[in-house]
N, C-alpha and C positions, 0 to 999 in steps of 0.2 A: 769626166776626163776629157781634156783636149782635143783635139785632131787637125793636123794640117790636110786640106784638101781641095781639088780645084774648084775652080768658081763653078756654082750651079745655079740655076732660075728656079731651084728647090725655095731657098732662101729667101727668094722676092720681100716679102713682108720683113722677115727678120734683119736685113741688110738695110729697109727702109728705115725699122727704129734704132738700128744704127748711124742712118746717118745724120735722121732729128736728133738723133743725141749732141752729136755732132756739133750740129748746126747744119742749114744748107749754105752750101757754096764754100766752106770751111775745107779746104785741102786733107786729105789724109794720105800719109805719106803710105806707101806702098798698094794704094788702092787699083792705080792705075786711071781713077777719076778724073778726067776732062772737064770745065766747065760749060764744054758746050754736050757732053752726054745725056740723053735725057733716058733716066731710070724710076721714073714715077709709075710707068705705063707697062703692065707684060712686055710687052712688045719693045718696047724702048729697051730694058731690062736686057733683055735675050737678046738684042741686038750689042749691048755692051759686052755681057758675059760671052758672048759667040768670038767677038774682040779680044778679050783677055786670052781665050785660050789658042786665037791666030797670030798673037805675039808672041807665042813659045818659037814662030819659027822664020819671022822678017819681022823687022823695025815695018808699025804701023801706019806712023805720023812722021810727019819733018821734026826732025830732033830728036824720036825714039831710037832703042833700039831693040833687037828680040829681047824679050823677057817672060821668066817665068814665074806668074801667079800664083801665090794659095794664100789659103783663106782659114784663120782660125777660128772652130768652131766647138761647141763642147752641146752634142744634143742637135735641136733644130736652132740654135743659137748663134747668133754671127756676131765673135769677139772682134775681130779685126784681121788685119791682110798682112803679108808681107809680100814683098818682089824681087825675083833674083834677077838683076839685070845682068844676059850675056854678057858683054862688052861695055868699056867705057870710049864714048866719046870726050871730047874737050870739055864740054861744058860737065858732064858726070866726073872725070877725073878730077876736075878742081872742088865741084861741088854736090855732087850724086852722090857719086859711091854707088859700087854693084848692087847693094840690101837696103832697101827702104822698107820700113814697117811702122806699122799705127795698133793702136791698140782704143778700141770704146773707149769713153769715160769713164762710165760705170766698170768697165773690168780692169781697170789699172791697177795696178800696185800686186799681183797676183803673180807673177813674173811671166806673163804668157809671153812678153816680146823675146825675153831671153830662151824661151824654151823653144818658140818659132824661130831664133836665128839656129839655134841648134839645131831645129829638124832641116834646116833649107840648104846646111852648109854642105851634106852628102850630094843635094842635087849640083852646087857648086863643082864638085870633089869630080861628079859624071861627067860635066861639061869640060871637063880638062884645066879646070881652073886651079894654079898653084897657089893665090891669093886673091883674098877680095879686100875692096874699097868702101868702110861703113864711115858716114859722119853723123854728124848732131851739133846742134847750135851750142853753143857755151853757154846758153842760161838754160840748159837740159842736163841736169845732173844724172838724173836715171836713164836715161838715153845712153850717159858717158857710162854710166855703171854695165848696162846692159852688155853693152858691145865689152869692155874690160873683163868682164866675167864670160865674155864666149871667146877671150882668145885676141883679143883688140890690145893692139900697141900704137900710142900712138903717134903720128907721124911730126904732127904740127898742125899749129890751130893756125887761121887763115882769112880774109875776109875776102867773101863771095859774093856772086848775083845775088845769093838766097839771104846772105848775113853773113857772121863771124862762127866761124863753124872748126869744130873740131876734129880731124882728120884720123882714120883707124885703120889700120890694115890687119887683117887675119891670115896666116900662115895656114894653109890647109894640108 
């Protein structure tokens, strides 16, 4: 069975073969992954995860802003992340969006992104949030599906920094 939960250095190993699965340097959305992070090493690791949970409460970097991390996991197993971004800036309004989430490889197709935007949206609901902001590219069918089945209507499709991206609001 599932669980949304914060990021832990429990996971060190099991987050690694998640991200070889990956690939290295391979963006995953909701991770909160940096290119310049380095989580090879304990020490690097707890230095990121120590990060993820000091963004619940100030923008980290130029161009973040707070957000909150978790981490889908079923066991000692690391399926993948989702992110509730507090606030949108300019650049997330046109092409963020509040929710960003990834899901492994190997666990796709299982619906754990739909069922993690599900559990995140209560946290949305505590932050005072009346709607969020989800997108996905137009060549992401299950992405589109995803968001559509948690309550996504959507706004208009658009072309961004990121690509051609289609735009979703959720009524909370």
């Amino acid at each position: 069975m599932p669980e949304l939960i914060a990021p832990t250095t429990r996971l060190h190993a099991a987050w690694i073969a998640s991200r070889d699965e990956w690939g290295r340097g391979v963006h995953q959305d909701g991770a909160g992954l940096r290119a310049v992070d380095e989580v090879d090493t304990p020490d690097g690791f707890a230095r990121w995860v120590a990060g993820l949970h000091e963004a619940e409460g100030a923008a980290l970097f130029e161009g973040w802003v707070p957000c909150t991390f978790r981490w889908i996991v079923e066991g000692d197993r690391y399926l993948g992340a989702i992110a509730l971004r507090h606030e949108l800036n300019d650049f997330l309004l046109d092409a963020g969006g509040h929710i960003g989430y990834g899901v492994r490889p190997s666990a796709r197709g299982r619906g754990l992104a739909g069922w993690a935007l599900a559990g995140i949206l209560p946290e949305a609901r505590k932050l005072g949030m009346a709607r969020v902001l989800l997108t996905c590219k137009v060549d992401n069918p299950a992405s589109a599906r995803t968001i559509e089945r948690g309550g996504g209507v959507l706004e208009d499709i658009r072309v961004t920094e990121l690509g051609t991206l289609r735009r979703y609001w959720i009524t909370l």
